[in-house]
PATIVO-995431 format. One record per residue (C-alpha): residue number from 1; chain; y, z, x. Coordinates in steps of 0.02 Angstrom, whole numbers, plus 50000, padded with zeros to 5 digits. Layout:
<rs>
<r><n>NUM</n><chain>A</chain><c2>Y</c2><c3>Z</c3><c1>X</c1></r>
...
</rs>
This chain:
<rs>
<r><n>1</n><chain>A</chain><c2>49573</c2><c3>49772</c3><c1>49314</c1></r>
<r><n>2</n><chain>A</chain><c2>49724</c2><c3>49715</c3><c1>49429</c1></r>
<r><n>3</n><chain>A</chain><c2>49728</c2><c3>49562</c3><c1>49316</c1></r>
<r><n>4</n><chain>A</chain><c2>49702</c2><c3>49654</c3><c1>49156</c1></r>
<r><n>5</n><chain>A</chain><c2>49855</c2><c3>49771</c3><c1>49184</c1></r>
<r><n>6</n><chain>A</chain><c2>49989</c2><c3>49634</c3><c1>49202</c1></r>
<r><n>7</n><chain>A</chain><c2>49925</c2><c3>49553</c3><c1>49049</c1></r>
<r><n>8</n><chain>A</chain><c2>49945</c2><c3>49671</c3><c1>48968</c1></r>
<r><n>9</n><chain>A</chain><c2>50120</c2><c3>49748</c3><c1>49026</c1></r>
<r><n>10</n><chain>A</chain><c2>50172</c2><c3>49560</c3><c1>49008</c1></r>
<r><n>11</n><chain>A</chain><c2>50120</c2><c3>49570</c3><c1>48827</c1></r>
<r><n>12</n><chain>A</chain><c2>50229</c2><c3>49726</c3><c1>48809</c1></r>
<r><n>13</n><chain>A</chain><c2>50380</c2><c3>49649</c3><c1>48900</c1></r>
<r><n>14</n><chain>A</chain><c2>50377</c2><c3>49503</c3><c1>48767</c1></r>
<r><n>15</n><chain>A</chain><c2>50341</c2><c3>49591</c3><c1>48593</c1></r>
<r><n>16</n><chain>A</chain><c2>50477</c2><c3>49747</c3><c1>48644</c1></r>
<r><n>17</n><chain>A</chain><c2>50580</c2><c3>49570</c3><c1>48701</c1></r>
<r><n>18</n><chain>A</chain><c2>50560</c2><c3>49497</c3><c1>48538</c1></r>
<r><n>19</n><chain>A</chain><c2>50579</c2><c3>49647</c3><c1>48431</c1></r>
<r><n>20</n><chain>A</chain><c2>50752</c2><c3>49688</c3><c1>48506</c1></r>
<r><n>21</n><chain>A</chain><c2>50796</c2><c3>49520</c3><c1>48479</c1></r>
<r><n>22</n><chain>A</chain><c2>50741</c2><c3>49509</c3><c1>48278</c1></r>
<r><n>23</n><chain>A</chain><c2>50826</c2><c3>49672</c3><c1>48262</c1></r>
<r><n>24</n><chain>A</chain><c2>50991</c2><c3>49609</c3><c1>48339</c1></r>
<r><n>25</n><chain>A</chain><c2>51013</c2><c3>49457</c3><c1>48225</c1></r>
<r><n>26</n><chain>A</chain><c2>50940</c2><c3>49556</c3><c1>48063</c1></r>
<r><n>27</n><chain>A</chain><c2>50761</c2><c3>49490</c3><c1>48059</c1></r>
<r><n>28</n><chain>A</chain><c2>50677</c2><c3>49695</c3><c1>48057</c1></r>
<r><n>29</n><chain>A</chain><c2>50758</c2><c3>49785</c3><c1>47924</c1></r>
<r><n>30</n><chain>A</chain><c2>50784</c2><c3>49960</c3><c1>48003</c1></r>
<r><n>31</n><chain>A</chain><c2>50746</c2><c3>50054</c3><c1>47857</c1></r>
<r><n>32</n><chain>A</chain><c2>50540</c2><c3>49988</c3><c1>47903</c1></r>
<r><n>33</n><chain>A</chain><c2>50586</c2><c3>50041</c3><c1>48084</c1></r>
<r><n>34</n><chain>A</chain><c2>50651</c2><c3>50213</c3><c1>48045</c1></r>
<r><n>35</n><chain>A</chain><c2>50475</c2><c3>50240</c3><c1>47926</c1></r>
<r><n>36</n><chain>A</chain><c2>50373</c2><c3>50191</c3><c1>48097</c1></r>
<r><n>37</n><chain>A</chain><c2>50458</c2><c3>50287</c3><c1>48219</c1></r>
<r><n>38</n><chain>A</chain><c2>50441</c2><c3>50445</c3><c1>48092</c1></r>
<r><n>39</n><chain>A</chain><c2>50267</c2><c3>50409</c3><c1>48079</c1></r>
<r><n>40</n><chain>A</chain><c2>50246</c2><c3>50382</c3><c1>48265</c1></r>
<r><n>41</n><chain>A</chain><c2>50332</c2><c3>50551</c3><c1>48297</c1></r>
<r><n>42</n><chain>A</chain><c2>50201</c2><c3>50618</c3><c1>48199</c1></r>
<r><n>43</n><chain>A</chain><c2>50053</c2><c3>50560</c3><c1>48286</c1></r>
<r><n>44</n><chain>A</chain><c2>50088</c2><c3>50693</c3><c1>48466</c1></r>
<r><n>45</n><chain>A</chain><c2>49933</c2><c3>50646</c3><c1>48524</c1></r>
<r><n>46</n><chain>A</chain><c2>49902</c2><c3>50471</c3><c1>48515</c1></r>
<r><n>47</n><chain>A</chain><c2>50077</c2><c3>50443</c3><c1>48570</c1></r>
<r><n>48</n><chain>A</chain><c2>50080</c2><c3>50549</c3><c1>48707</c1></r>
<r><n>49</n><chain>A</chain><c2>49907</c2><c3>50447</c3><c1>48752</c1></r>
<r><n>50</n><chain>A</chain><c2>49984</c2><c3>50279</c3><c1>48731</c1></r>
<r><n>51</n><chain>A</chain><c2>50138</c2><c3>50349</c3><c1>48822</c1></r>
<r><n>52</n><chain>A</chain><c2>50046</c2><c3>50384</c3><c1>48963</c1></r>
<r><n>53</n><chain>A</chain><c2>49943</c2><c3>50234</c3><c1>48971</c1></r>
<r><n>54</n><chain>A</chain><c2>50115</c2><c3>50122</c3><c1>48978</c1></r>
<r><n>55</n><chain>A</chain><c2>50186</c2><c3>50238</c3><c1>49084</c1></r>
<r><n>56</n><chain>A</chain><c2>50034</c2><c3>50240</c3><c1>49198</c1></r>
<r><n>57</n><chain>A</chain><c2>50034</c2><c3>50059</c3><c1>49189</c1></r>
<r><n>58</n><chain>A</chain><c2>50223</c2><c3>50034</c3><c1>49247</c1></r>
<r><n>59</n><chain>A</chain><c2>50201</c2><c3>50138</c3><c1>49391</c1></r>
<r><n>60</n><chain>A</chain><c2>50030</c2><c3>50027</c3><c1>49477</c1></r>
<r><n>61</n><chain>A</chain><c2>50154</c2><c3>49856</c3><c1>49416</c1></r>
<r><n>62</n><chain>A</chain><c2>50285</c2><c3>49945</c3><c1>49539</c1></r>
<r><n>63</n><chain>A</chain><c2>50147</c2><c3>49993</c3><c1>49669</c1></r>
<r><n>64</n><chain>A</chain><c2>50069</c2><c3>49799</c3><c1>49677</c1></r>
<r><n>65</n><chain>A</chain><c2>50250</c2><c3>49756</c3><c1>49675</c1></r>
<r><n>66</n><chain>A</chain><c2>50282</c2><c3>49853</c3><c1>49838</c1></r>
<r><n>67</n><chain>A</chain><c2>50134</c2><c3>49822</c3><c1>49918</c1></r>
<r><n>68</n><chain>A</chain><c2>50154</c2><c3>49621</c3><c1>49888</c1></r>
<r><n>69</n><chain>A</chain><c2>50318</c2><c3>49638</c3><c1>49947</c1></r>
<r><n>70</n><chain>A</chain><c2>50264</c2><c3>49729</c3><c1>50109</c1></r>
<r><n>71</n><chain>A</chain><c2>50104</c2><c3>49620</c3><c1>50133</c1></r>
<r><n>72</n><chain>A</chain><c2>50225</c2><c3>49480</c3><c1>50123</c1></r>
<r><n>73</n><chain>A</chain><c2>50337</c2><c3>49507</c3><c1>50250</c1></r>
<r><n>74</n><chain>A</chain><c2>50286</c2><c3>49425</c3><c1>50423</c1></r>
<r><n>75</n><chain>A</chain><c2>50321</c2><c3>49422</c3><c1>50614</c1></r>
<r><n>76</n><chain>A</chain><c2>50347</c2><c3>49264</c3><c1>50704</c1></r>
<r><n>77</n><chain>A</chain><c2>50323</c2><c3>49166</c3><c1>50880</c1></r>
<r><n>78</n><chain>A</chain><c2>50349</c2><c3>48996</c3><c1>50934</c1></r>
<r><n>79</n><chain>A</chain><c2>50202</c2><c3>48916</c3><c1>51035</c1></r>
<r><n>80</n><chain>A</chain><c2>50213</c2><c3>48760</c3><c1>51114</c1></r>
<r><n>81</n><chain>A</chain><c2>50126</c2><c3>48686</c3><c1>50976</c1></r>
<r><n>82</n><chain>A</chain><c2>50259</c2><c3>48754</c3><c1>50832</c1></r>
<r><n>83</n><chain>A</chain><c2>50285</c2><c3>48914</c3><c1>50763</c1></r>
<r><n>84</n><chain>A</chain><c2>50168</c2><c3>49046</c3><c1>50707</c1></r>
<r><n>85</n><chain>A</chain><c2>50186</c2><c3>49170</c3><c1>50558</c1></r>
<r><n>86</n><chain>A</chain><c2>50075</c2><c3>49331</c3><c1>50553</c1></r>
<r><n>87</n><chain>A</chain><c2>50077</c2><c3>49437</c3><c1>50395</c1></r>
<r><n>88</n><chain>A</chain><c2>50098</c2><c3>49600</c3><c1>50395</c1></r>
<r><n>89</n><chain>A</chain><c2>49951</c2><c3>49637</c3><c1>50293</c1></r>
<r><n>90</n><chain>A</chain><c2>49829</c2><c3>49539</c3><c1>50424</c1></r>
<r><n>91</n><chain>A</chain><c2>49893</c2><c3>49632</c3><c1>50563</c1></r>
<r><n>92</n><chain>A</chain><c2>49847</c2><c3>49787</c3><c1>50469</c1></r>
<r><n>93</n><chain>A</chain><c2>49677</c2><c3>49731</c3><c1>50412</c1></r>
<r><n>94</n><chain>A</chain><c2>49635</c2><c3>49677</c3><c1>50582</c1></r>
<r><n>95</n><chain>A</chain><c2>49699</c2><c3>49849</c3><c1>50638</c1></r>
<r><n>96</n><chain>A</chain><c2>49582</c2><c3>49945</c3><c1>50544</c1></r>
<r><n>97</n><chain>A</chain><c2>49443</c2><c3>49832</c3><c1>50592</c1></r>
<r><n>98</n><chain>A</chain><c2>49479</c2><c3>49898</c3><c1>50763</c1></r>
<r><n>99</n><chain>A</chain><c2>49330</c2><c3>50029</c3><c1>50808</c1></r>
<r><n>100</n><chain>A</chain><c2>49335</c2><c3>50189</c3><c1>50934</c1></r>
<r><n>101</n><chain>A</chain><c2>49219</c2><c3>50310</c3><c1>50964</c1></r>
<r><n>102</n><chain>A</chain><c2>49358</c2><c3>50456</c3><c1>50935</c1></r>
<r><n>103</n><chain>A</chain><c2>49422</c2><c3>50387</c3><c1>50759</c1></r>
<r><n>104</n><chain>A</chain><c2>49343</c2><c3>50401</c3><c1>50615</c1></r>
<r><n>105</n><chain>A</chain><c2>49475</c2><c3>50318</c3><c1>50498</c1></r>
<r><n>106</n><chain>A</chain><c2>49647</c2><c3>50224</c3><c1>50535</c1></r>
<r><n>107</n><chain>A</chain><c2>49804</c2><c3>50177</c3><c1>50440</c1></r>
<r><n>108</n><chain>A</chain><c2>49913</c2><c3>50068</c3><c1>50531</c1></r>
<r><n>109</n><chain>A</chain><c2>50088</c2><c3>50038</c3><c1>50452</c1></r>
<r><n>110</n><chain>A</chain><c2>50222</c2><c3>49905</c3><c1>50520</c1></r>
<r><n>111</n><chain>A</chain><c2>50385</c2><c3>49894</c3><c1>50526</c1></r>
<r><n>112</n><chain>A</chain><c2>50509</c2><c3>49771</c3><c1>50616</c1></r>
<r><n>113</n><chain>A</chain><c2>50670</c2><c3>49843</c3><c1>50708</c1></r>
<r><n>114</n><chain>A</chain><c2>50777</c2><c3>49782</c3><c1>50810</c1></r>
<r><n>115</n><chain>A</chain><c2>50686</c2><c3>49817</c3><c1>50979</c1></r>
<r><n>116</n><chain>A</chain><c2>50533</c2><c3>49725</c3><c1>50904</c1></r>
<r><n>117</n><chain>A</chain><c2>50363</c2><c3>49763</c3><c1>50802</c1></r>
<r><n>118</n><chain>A</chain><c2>50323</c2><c3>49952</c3><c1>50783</c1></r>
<r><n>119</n><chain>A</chain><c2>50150</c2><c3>50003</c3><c1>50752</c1></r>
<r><n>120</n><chain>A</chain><c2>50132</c2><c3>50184</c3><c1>50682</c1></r>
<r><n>121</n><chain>A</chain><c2>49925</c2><c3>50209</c3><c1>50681</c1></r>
<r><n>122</n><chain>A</chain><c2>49878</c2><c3>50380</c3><c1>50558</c1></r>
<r><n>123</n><chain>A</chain><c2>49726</c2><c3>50437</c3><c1>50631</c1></r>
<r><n>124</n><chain>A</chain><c2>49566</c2><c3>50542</c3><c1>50562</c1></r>
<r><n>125</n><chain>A</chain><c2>49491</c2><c3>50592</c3><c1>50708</c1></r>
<r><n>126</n><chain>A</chain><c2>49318</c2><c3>50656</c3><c1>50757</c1></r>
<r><n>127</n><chain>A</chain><c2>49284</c2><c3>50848</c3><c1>50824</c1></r>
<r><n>128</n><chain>A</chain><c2>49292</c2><c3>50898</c3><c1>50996</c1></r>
<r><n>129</n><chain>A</chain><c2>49390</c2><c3>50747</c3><c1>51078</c1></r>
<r><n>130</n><chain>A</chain><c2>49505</c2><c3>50748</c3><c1>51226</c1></r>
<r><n>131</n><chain>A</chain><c2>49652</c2><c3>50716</c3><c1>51104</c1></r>
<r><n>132</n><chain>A</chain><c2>49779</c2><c3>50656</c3><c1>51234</c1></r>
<r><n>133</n><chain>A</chain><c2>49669</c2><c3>50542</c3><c1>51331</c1></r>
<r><n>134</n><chain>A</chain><c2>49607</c2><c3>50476</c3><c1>51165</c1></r>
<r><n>135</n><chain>A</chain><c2>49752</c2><c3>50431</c3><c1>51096</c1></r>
<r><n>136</n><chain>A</chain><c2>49792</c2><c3>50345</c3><c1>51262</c1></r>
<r><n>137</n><chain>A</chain><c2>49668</c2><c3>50252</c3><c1>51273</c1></r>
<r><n>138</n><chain>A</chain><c2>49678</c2><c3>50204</c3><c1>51084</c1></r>
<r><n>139</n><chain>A</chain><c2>49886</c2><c3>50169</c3><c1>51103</c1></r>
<r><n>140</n><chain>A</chain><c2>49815</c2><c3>50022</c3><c1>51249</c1></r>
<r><n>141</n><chain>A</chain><c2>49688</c2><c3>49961</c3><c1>51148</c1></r>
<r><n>142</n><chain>A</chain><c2>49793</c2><c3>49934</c3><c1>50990</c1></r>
<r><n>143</n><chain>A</chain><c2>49922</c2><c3>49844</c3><c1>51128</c1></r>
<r><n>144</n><chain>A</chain><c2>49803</c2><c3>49745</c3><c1>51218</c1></r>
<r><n>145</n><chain>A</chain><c2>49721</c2><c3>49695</c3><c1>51044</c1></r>
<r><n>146</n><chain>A</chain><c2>49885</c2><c3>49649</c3><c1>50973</c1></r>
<r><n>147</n><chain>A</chain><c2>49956</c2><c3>49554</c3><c1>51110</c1></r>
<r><n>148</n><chain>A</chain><c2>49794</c2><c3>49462</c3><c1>51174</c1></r>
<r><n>149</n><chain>A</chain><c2>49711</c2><c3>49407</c3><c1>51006</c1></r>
<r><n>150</n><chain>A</chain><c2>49868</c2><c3>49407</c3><c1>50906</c1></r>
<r><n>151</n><chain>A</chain><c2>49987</c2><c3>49339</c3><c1>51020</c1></r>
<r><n>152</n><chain>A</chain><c2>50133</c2><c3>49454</c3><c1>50975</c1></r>
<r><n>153</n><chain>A</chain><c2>50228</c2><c3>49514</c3><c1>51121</c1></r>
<r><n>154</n><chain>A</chain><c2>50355</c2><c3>49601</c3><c1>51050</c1></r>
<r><n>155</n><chain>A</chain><c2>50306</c2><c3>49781</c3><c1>51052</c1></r>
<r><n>156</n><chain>A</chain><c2>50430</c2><c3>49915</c3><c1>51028</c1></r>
<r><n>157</n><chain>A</chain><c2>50304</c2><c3>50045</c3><c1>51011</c1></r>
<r><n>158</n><chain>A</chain><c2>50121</c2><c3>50100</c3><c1>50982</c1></r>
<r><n>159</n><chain>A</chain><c2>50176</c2><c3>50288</c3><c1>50882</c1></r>
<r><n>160</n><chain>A</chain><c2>49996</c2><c3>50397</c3><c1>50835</c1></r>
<r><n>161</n><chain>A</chain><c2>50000</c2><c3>50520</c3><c1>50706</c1></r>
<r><n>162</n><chain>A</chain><c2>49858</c2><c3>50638</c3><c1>50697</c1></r>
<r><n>163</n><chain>A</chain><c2>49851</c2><c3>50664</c3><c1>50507</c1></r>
<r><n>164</n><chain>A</chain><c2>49671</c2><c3>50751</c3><c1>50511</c1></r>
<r><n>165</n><chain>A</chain><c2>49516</c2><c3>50802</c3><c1>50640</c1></r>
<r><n>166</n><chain>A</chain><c2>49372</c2><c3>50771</c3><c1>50524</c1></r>
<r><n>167</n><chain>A</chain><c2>49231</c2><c3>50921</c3><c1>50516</c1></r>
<r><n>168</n><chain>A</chain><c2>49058</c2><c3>50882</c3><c1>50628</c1></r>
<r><n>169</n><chain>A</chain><c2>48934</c2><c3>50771</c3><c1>50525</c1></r>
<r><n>170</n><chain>A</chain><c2>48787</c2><c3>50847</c3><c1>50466</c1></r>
<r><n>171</n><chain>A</chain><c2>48645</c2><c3>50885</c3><c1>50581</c1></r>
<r><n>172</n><chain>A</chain><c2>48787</c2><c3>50850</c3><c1>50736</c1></r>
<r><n>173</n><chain>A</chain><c2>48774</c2><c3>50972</c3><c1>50876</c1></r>
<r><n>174</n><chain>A</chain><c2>48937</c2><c3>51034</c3><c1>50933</c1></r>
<r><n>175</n><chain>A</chain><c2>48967</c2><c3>51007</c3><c1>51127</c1></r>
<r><n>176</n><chain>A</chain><c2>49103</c2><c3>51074</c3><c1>51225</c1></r>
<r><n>177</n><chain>A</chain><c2>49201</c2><c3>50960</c3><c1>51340</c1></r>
</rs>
């Protein structure tokens, strides 16, 4: 689909590059072009509809533009071997991958300042937890992780936000701490 949507906005780009072009140096006679756009105007809902779809369609190109961007950018370390370049986006994958018995989902998102690498981890949490000694424990694992299998030493900080605590599963039996 990914694929399918830059064809086909790169399709767009070229014919709306070509038509300005033929109309510039007298090729479209506007007289034809004023008939279509009346007839266009016409047509609400199938424009609207293809309006959207283009418009819909510009907005994921920006997304996968961002998010290449951002999945591009790397941190760095010399070893004595050479240097070493980590993506951004494998740090995050192998973030997620991380499991804890408190967590039910994680979003880690980078960024580099000038102290060093800043991890910001949004957390879904499970019910009933001991919410500061789990996020303790889950703030050491994330820098023990990153420094021991990754090699990066450069931690500014390890920030948790706790964007949800997720309902009991069903057939769970609720226990108080």
């Amino acid at each position: 689909m990914k694929k399918f949507i830059i064809f086909f906005s790169m399709v767009i780009l070229v014919v709306m590059g070509l038509f300005l072009i033929f109309l510039a140096i007298g090729w479209l006679p506007v007289e034809g072009i004023k008939q279509i756009l009346i007839s266009i105007q016409e047509q609400i809902i199938p424009t609207i509809i293809v309006g959207a779809l283009l418009l819909g369609g510009g907005v994921y190109l920006v997304y996968l533009l961002v998010r290449e961007i951002r999945y591009g950018l790397t941190i760095s370390f010399r070893n004595p071997e050479g240097e070493v370049r980590v993506s951004f986006g494998a740090v995050e994958e192998f973030l997620k991958r991380l499991r804890f018995d408190e967590v039910r989902e994680m979003k880690p998102e980078l960024s580099i300042t000038k102290k060093g690498l800043e991890i910001n981890a949004r957390l879904t949490l499970e019910p009933n937890i001991n919410i500061p000694e789990a996020t303790t424990r889950i703030q050491g694992t994330i820098r023990e992780y990153v420094e021991g299998v990754l090699g990066i030493k450069n931690i500014a900080s390890i920030k948790v936000f706790i964007t949800k605590i997720a309902r009991e599963r069903e057939g769970a039996e609720i226990t108080r701490p």
